[in-house]
Biopython code that builds the backbone (N, CA, C, O; Angstrom):
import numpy as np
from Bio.PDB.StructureBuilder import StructureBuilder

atoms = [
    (1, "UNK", "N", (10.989, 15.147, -1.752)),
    (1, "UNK", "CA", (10.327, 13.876, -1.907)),
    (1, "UNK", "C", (9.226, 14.001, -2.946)),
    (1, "UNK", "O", (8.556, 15.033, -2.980)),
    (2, "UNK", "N", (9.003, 13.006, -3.794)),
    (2, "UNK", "CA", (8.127, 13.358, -5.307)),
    (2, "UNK", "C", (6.756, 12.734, -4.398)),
    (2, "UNK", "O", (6.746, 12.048, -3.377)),
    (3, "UNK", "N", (5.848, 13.174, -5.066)),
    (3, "UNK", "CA", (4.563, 13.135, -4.702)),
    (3, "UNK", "C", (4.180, 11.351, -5.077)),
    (3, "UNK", "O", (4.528, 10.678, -6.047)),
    (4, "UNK", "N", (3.557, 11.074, -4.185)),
    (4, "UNK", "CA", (3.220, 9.246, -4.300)),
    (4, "UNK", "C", (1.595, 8.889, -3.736)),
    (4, "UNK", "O", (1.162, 9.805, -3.038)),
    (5, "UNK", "N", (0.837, 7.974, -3.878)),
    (5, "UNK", "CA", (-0.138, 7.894, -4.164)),
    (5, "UNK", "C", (-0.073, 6.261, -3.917)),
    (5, "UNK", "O", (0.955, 5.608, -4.093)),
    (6, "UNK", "N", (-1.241, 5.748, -3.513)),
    (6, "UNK", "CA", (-1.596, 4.121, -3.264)),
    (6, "UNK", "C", (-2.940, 4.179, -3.367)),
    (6, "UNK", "O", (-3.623, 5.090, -2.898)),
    (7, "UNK", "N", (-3.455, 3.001, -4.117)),
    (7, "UNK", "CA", (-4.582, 2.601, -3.992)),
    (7, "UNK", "C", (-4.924, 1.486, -3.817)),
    (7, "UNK", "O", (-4.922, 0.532, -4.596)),
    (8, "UNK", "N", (-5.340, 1.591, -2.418)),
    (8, "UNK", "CA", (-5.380, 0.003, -1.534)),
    (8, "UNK", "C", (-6.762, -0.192, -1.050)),
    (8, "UNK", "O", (-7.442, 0.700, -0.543)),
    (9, "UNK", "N", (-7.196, -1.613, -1.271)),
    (9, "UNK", "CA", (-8.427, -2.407, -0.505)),
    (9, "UNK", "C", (-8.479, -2.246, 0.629)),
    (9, "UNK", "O", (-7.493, -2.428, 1.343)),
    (10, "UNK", "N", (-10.026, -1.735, 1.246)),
    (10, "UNK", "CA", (-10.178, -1.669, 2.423)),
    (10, "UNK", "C", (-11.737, -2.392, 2.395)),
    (10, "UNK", "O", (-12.338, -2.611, 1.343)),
    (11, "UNK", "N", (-12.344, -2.764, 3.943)),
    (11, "UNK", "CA", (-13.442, -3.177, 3.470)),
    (11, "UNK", "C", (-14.657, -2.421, 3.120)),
    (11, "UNK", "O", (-15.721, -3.035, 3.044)),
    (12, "UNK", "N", (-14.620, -1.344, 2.932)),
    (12, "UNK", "CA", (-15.725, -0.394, 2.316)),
    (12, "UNK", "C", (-15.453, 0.206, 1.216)),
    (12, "UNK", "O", (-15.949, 1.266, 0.834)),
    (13, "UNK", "N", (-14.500, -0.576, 0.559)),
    (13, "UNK", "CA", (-14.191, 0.077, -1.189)),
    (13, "UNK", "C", (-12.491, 0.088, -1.277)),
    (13, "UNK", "O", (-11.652, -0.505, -0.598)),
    (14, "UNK", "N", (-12.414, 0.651, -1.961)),
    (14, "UNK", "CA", (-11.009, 1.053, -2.045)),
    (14, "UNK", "C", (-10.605, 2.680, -2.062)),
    (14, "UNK", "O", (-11.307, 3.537, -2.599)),
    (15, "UNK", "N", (-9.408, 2.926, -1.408)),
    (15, "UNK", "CA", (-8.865, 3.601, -0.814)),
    (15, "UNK", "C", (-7.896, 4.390, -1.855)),
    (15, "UNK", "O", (-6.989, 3.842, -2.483)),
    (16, "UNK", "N", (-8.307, 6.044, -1.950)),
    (16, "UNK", "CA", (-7.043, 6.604, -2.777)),
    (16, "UNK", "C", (-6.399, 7.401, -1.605)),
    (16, "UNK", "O", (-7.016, 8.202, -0.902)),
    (17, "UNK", "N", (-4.871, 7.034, -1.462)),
    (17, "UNK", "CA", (-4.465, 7.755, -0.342)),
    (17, "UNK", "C", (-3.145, 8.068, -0.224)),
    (17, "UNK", "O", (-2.381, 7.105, -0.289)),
    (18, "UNK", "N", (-2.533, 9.443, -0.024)),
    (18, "UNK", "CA", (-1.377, 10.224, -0.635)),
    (18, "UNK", "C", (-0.256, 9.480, 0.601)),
    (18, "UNK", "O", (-0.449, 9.678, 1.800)),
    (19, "UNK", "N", (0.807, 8.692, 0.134)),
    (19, "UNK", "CA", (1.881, 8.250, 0.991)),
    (19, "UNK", "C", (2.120, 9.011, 2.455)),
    (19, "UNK", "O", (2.125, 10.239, 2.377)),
    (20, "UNK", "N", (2.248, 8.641, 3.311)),
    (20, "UNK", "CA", (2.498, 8.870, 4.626)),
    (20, "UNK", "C", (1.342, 9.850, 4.987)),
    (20, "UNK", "O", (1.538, 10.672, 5.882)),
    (21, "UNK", "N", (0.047, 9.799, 4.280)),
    (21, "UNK", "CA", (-1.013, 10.383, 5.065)),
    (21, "UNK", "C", (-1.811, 9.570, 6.122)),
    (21, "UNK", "O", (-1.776, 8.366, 5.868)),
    (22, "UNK", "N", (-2.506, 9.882, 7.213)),
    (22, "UNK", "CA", (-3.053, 8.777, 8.275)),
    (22, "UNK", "C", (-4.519, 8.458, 7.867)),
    (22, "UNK", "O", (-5.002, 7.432, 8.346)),
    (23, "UNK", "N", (-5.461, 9.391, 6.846)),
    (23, "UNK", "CA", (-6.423, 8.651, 6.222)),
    (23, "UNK", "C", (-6.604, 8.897, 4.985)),
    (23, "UNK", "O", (-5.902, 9.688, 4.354)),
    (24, "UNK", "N", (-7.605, 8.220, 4.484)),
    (24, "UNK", "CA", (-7.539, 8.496, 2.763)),
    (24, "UNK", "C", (-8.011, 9.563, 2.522)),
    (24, "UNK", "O", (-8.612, 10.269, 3.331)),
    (25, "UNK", "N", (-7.724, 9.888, 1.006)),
    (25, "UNK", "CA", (-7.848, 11.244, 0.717)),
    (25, "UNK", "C", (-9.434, 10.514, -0.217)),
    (25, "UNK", "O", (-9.818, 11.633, -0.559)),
    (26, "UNK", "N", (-10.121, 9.916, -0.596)),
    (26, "UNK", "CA", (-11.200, 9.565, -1.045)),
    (26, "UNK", "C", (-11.662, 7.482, -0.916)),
    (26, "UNK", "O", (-10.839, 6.624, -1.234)),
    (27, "UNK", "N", (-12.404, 7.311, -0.648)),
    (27, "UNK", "CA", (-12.921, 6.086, -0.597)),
    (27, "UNK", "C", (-14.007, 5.793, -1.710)),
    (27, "UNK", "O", (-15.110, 6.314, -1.547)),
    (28, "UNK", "N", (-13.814, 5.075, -2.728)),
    (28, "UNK", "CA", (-14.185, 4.348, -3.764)),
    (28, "UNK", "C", (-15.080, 3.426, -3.804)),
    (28, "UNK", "O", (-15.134, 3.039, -2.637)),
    (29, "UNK", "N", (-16.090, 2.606, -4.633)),
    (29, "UNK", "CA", (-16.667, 1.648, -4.660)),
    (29, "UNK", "C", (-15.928, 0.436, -5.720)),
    (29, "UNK", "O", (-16.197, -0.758, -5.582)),
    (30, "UNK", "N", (-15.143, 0.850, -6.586)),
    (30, "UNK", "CA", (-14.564, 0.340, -7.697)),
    (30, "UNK", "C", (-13.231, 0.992, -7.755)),
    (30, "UNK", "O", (-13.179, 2.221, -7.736)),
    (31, "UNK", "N", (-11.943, 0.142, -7.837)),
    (31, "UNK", "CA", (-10.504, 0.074, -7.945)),
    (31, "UNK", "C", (-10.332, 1.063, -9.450)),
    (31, "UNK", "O", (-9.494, 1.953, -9.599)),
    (32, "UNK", "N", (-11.128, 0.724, -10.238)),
    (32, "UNK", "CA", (-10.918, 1.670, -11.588)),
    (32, "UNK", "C", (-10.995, 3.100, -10.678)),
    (32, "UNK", "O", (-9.957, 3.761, -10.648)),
    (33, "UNK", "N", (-12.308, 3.668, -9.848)),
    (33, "UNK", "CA", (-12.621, 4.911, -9.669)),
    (33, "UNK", "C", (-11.704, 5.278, -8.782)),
    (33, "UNK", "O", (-11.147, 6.349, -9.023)),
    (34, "UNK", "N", (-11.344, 4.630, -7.706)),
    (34, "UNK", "CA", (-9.514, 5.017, -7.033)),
    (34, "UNK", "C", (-8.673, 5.467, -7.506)),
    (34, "UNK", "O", (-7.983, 6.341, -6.982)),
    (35, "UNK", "N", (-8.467, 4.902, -8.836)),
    (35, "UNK", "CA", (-7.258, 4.852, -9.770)),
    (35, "UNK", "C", (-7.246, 6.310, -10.161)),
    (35, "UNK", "O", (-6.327, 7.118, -10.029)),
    (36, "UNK", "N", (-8.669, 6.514, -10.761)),
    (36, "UNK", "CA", (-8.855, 7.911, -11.926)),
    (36, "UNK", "C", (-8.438, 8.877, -10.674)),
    (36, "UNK", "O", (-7.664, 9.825, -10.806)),
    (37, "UNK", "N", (-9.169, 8.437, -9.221)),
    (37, "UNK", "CA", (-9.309, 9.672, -8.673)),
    (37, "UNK", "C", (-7.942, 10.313, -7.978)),
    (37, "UNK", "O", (-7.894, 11.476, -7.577)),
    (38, "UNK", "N", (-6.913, 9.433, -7.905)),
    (38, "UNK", "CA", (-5.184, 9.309, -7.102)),
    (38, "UNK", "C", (-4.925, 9.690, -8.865)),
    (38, "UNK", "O", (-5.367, 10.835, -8.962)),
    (39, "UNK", "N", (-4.669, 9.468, -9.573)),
    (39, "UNK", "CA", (-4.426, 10.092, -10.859)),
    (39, "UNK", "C", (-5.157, 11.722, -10.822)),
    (39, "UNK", "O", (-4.568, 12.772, -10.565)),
    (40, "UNK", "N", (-5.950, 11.623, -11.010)),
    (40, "UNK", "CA", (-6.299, 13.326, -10.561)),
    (40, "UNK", "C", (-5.482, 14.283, -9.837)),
    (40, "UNK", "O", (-5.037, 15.359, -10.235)),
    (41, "UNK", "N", (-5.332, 13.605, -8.485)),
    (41, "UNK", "CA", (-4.808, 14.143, -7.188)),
    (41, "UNK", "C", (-3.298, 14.600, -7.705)),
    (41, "UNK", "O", (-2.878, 15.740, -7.506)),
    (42, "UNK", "N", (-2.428, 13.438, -8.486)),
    (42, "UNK", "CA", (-1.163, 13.911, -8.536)),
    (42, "UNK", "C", (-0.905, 14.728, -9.726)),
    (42, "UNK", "O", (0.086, 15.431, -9.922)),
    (43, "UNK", "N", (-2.444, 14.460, -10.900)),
    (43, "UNK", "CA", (-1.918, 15.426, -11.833)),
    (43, "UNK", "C", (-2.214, 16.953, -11.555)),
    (43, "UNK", "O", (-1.901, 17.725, -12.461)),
    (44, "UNK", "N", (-2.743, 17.446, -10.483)),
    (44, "UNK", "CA", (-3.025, 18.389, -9.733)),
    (44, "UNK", "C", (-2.092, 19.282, -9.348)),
    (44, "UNK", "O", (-1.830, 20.469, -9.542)),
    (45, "UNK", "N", (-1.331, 17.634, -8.265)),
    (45, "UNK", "CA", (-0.072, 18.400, -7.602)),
    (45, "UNK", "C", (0.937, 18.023, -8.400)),
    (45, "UNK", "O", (1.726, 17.250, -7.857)),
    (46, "UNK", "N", (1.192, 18.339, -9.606)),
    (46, "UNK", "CA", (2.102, 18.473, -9.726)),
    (46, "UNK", "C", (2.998, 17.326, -10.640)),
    (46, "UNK", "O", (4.105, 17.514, -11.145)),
    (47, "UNK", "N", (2.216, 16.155, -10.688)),
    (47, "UNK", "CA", (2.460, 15.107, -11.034)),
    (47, "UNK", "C", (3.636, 14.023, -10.062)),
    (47, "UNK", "O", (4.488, 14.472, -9.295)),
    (48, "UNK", "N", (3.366, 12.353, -10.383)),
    (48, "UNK", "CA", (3.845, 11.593, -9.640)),
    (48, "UNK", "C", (4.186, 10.607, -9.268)),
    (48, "UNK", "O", (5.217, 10.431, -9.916)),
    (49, "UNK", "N", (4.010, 9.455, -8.411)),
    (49, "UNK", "CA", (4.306, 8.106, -8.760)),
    (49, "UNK", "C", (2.761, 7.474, -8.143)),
    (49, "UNK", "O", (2.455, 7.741, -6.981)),
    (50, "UNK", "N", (2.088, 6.861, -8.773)),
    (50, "UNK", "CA", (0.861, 5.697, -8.490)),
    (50, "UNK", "C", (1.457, 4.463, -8.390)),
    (50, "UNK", "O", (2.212, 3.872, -9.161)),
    (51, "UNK", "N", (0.774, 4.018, -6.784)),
    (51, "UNK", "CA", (0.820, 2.756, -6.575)),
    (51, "UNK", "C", (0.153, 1.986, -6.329)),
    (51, "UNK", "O", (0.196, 1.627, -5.152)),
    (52, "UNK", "N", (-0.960, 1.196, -7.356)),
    (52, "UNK", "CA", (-1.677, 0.266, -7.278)),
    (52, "UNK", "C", (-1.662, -0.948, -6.807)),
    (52, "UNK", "O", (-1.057, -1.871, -7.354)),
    (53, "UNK", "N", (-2.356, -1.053, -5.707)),
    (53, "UNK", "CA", (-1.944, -2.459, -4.881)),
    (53, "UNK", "C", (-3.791, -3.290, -5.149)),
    (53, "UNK", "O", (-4.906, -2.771, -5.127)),
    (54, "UNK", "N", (-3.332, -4.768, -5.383)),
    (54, "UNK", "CA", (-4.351, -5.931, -5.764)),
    (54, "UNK", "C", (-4.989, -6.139, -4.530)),
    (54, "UNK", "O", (-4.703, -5.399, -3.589)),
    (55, "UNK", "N", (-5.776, -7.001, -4.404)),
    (55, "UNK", "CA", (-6.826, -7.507, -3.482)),
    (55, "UNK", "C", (-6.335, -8.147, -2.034)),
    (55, "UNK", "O", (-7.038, -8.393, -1.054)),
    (56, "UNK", "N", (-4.763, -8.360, -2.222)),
    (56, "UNK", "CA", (-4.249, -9.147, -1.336)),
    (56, "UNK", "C", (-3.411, -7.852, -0.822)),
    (56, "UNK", "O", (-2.428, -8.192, -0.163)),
    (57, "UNK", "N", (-3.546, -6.651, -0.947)),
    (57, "UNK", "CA", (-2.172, -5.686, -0.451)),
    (57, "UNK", "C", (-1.250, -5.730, -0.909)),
    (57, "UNK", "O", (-0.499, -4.932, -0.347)),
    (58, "UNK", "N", (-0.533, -6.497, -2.087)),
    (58, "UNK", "CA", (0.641, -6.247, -2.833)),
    (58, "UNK", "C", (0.934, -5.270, -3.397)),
    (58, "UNK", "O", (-0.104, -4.694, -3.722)),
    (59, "UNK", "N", (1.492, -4.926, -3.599)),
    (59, "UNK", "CA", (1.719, -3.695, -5.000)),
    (59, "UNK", "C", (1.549, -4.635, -6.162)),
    (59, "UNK", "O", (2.178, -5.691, -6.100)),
    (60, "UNK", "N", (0.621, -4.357, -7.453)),
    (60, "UNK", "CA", (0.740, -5.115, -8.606)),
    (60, "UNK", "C", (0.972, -4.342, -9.951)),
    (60, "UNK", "O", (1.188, -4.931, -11.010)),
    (61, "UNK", "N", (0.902, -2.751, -9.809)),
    (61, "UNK", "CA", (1.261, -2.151, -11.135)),
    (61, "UNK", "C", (1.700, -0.598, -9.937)),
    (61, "UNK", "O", (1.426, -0.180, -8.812)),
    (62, "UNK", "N", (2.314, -0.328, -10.832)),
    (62, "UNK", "CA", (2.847, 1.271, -10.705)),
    (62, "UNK", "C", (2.623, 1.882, -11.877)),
    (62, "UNK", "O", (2.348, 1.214, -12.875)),
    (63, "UNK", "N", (2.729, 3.540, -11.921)),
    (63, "UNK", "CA", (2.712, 4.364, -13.289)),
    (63, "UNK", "C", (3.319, 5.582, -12.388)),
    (63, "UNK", "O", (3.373, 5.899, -11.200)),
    (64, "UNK", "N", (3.758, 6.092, -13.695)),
    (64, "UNK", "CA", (4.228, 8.042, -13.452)),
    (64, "UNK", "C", (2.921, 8.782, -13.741)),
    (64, "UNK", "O", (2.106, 8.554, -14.635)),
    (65, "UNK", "N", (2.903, 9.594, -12.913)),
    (65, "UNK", "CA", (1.552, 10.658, -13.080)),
    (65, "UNK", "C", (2.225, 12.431, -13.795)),
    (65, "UNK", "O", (2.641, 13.424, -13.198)),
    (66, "UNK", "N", (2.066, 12.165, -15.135)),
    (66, "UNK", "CA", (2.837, 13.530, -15.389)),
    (66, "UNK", "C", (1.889, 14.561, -14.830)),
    (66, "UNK", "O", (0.826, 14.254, -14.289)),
    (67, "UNK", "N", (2.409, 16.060, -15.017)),
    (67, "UNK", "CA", (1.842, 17.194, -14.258)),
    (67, "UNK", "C", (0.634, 17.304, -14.959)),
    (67, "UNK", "O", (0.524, 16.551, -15.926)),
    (68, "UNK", "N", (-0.379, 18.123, -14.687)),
    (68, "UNK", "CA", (-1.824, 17.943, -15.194)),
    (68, "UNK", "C", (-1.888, 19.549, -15.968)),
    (68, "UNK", "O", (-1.487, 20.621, -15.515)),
    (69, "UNK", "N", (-2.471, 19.285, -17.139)),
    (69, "UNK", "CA", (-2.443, 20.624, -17.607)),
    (69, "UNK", "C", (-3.636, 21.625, -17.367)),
    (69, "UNK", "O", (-4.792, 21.449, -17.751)),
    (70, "UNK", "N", (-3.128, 22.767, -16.625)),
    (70, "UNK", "CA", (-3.717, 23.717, -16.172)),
    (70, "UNK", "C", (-4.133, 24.989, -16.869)),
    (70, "UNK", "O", (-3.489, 26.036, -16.937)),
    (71, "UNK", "N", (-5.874, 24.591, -17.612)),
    (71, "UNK", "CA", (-6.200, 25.588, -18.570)),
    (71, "UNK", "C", (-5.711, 27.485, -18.316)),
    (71, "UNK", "O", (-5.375, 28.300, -19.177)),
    (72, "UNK", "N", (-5.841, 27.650, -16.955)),
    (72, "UNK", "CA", (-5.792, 29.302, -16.624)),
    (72, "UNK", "C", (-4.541, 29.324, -17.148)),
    (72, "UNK", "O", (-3.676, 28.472, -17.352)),
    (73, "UNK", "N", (-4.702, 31.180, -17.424)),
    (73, "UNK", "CA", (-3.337, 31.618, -18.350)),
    (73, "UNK", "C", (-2.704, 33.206, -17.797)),
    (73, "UNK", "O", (-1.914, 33.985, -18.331)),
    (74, "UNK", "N", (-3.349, 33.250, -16.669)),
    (74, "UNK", "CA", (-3.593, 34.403, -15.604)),
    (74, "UNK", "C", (-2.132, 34.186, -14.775)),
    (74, "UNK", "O", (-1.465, 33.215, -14.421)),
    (75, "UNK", "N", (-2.017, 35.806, -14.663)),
    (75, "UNK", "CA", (-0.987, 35.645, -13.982)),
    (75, "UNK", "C", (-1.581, 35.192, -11.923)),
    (75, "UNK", "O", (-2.727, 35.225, -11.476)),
    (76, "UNK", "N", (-0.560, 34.910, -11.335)),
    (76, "UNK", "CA", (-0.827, 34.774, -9.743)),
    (76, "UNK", "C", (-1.704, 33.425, -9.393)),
    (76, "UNK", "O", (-1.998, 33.166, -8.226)),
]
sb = StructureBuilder()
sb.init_structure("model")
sb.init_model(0)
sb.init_chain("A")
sb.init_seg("    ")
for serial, (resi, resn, name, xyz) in enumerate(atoms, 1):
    if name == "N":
        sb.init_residue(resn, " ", resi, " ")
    sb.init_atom(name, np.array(xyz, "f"), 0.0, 1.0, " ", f" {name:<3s}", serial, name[0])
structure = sb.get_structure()
């Protein structure tokens, strides 16, 4: 299963939170700072699918999160 990501309105900000987890993985004041921070998360793991949901709980944009490039050059 590919790594997935939502960022949904709650009433104390908005919510970055990894699909079928039971709480968020960070709580936001601003939908931009959700965004960057679920973008982080999947370019981390690995890269993934973002799902941005609007004010009403819809889904209103999606994106692919490619893998995040990882400066170390070390083995292990």
């Amino acid at each position: 299963m590919a790594n997935s990501y939502h960022v949904t309105p709650r009433d104390d900000g908005w919510a970055a939170q990894r699909a079928g987890a039971g709480r968020a993985s960070s709580v936001h004041n601003t939908q931009a700072d959700a965004i960057a921070a679920a973008r982080g998360y999947l370019g981390n793991q690995g890269g993934g699918e973002l799902n941005i949901h609007g004010q009403n709980g819809a889904i209103r944009a999606k994106d692919t999160v490619p893998k995040g490039n990882d400066p170390r050059s070390s083995k292990g």
